[in-house]
N, C-alpha and C positions, 0 to 999 in steps of 0.2 A: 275811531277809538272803541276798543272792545268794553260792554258793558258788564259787571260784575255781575253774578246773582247774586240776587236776596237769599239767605235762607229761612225757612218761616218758622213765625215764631208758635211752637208749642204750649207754651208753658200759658201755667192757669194760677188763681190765685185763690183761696175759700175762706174767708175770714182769717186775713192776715197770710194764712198759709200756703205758700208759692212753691206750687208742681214744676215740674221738666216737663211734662205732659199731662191731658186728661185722663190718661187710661190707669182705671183701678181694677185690680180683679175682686169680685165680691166675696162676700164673706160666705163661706161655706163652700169656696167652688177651687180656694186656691191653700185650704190649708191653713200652714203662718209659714209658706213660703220657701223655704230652706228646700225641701221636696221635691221645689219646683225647680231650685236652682241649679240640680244637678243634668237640667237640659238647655237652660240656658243662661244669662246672666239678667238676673231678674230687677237689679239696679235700674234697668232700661226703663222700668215702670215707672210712674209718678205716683203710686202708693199700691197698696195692700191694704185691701180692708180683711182682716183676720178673723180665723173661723170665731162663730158665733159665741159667746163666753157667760156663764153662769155661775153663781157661788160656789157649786158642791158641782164634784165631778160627775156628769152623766154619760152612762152607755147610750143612749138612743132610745130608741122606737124597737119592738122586732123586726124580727125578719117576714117577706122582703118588701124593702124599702124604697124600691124604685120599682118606675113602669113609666117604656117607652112609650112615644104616642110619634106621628108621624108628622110632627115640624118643634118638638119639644120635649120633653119629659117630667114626669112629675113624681119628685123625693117625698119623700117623710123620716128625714133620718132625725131628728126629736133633739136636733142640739147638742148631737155628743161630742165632748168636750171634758178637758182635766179639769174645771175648774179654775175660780177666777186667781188661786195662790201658787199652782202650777204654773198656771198660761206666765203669770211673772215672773217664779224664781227659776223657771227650763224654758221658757218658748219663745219669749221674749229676747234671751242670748241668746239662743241660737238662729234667731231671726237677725241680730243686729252683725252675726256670724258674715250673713250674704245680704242685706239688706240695709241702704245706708239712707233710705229717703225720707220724709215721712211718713208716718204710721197710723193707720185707721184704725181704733178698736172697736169692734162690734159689741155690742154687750146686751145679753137677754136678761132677762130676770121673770118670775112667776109670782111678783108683790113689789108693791113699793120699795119696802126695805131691802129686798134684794138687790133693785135696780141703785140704788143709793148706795150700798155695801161697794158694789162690783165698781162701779161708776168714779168712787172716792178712792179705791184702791189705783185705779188703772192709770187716775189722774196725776198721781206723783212720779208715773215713769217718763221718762225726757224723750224717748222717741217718738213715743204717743201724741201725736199732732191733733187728732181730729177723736171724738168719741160720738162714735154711732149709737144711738140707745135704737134696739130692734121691739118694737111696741107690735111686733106680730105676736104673742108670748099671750098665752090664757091666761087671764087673772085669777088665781085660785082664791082670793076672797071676790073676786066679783061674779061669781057662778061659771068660771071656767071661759066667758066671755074674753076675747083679743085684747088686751089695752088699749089697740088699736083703732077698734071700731068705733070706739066711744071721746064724741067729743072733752067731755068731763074728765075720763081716766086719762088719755093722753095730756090733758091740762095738769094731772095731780104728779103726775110721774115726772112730767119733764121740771114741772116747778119744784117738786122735792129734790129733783139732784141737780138744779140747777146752783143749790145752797151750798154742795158741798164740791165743786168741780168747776175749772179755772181755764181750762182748754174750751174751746167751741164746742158747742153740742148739737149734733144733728141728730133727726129723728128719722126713724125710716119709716115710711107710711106704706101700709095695705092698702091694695088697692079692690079688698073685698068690702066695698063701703059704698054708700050711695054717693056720697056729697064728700068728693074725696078734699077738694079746697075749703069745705068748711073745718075738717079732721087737722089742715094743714094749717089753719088761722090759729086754731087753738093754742098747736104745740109752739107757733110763732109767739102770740100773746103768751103764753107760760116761760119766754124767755127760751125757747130753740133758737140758733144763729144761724141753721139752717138747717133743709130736710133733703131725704134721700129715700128716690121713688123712682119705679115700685118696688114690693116685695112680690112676692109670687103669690100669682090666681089661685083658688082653692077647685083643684079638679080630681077627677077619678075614670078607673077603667076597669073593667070587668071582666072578666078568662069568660068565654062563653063557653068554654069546654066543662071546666069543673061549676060553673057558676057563681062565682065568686069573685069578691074583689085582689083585683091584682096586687096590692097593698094589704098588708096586713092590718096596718092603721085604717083600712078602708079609702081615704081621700087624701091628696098630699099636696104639694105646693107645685103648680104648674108654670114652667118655663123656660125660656124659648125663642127662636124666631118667630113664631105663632104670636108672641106678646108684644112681642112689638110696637106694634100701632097701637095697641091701648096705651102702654107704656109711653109713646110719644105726646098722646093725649092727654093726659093726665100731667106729664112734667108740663107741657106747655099750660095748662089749666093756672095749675098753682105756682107754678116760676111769676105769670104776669097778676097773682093775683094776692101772693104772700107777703113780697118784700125782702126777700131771704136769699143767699146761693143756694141752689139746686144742684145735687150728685141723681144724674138721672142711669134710671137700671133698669133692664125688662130687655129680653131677647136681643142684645146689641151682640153681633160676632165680624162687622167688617169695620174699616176706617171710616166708609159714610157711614152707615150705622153711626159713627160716635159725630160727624161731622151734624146728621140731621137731627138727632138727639140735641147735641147743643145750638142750633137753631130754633129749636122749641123751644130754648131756657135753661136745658144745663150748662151750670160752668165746667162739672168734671163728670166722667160717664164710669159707670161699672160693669164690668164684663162678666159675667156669671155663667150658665150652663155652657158657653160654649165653649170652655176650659175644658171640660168632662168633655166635652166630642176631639175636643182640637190642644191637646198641649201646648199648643204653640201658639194659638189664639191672640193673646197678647200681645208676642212679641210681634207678630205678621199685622196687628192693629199699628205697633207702635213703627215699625217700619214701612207703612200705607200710607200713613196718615200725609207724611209732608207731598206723596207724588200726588193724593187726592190733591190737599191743596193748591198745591201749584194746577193742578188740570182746573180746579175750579176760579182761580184769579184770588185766592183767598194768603195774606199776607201773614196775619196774626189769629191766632185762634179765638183770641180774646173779642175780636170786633163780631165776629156773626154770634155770641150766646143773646138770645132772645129776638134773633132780628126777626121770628116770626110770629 
C-alpha cells in the first residue's frame, strides 16, 4: 500500500490571528507591498508589516543614508513616510489592491500622543490585524532618549494606547539596552499581547578617505546576517521569560534562519534587509521552508516554537 505524504503545516497563529505562514517582511524593508507585487505574488506571505508610519508626513534624514558593511548594512532613513491619513485613505487600498492577508501596521510616533493619535486611527481599519507600536522613536519630551530604552516610557506608551485600540498590540523592542527581558516585562505588564524583536543595532562607518562619517546622520540602524545571533539571543531571552507571542527579527534571509529563530521562541519571523539584497527573499523563504522541514522530520511549524 502506497503511503500518502503529509503536507506540513505552515501556518502560525499570534493572538488569535492565524498566518498561512511565519514569514513577514518588516517594516521599512518592503514598502506597503504593492511595489513588490509586481515581481511576484506577494499573497504567498503570511503578513506585511508596513513601512513605519507617523502623524505628519516625513521626508527622512538627509542624504546619504545608507552604508554598507560586509555581512550587513546600516540605514538612517529617519521614517519617511505620508503620514498616518495618507497611509489610510491611498496605501492602504492600494495594498488590499494585491494583498488579501493579514496586516501588520508598524507605527512610530516622537510622544505619547502621537503614538495614541496614529495607533486609534490605524485601529478602525479591517485589514489591520496586528499593530506594531515601534518604541525605537526619541522621545522629544523625554530629552531625545528611545522610548525604548526605558523601562518606564515603554510602560507609559504602551498603557496609553492600550486605552484606545482593540486589535493586539505588539511592541517592538531595541535591542540597544542592557537588560532587554526587563524592557520586555514592562511593555507586557502595561498590557502588550505581544512583542517584536529585535530592532536594528545602533552602528557606524567612516570614509577614511575624506574622514568622515559615511552617514550623514553619522550613526544608523545596523542589520543583517551579522545580527543574527544576538537576535536569536535575545528572542530566546524573553519568548521564555515574558509570557507573550514573539515575532522574532534580526538578520533572518534563509528558511532555517526562520526555522531556528522559531526554535528560540518565535511564533512568526520577519524578514528585513535581506529584501534590499534579494527581492525575492521572501518568496525563496516561503518556498524553502516545507523542503527544510521535511529534511528536518519536522510536521507542523507550530510544535518546535520554544522548544529551545
Amino acid at each position: 500500500m502506497e503511503m500518502r505524504k503529509t503536507t506540513p503545516d505552515l501556518s502560525v497563529t499570534l493572538s488569535g490571528v492565524t498566518l498561512r505562514n511565519p514569514v513577514v517582511p518588516a517594516s521599512g524593508c518592503f514598502g506597503f507591498g504593492y511595489g513588490m507585487s509586481e515581481f511576484y505574488d506577494i499573497d504567498i506571505l503570511g503578513s506585511i508589516s508596513f513601512k513605519g508610519t507617523t502623524r505628519d508626513p516625513r521626508f527622512g534624514n538627509p542624504l546619504p543614508r545608507v552604508a554598507e558593511c560586509s555581512a550587513g548594512l546600516i540605514n538612517s532613513v529617519g521614517l519617511q513616510n505620508p503620514g498616518i491619513d495618507a497611509v489610510i485613505a491611498e496605501e492602504l487600498p492600494r495594498m488590499r489592491e494585491v494583498f488579501h492577508q493579514p496586516i501588520i501596521a508598524n507605527i512610530s510616533g516622537f510622544s505619547i500622543d502621537e503614538y495614541v493619535e496614529c495607533c486609534e486611527k490605524i485601529n478602525g481599519e479591517e485589514q489591520v490585524a496586528i499593530i506594531e507600536l515601534n518604541v525605537s522613536c526619541p522621545n522629544v519630551h523625554g530629552g531625545g532618549m528611545s522610548f525604548g530604552t526605558c523601562c518606564d516610557s515603554v510602560a507609559d506608551v504602551v498603557r496609553e494606547v492600550k486605552k484606545v485600540v482593540t486589535k493586539p498590540l505588539y511592541v517592538k523592542l531595541t535591542p540597544n539596552v542592557t537588560d532587554i527581558v526587563a524592557i520586555g516585562r514592562s511593555a507586557v505588564e502595561a498590557g502588550a499581547d505581544g512583542l517584536c524583536l529585535i530592532n536594528t543595532l545602533l552602528g557606524m562607518r567612516i570614509d577614511i578617505k575624506t574622514r568622515r562619517p559615511v552617514i550623514a546622520n553619522r550613526m544608523g540602524g545596523f542589520s543583517g546576517p551579522a545580527v543574527f545571533p544576538v537576535a536569536v539571543r535575545m528572542v530566546n531571552q524573553v519568548a521564555h521569560s515574558c509570557g507573550v507571542p514573539v515575532i522574532g527579527c534580526g538578520g533572518v534571509s534563509t528558511a532555517s534562519d526562520v526555522i531556528e529563530m522559531m526554535m528560540a521562541g518565535a511564533t512568526a519571523v520577519e524578514v528585513g534587509a535581506a529584501n534590499l539584497v534579494n527581492p525575492f527573499a521572501c518568496k525563496e523563504i516561503v518556498e524553502n521552508l516545507p523542503l527544510e522541514m521535511e529534511r528536518l522530520g519536522i510536521t507542523s511549524l507550530s510544535e518546535i516554537i520554544g522548544i529551545v
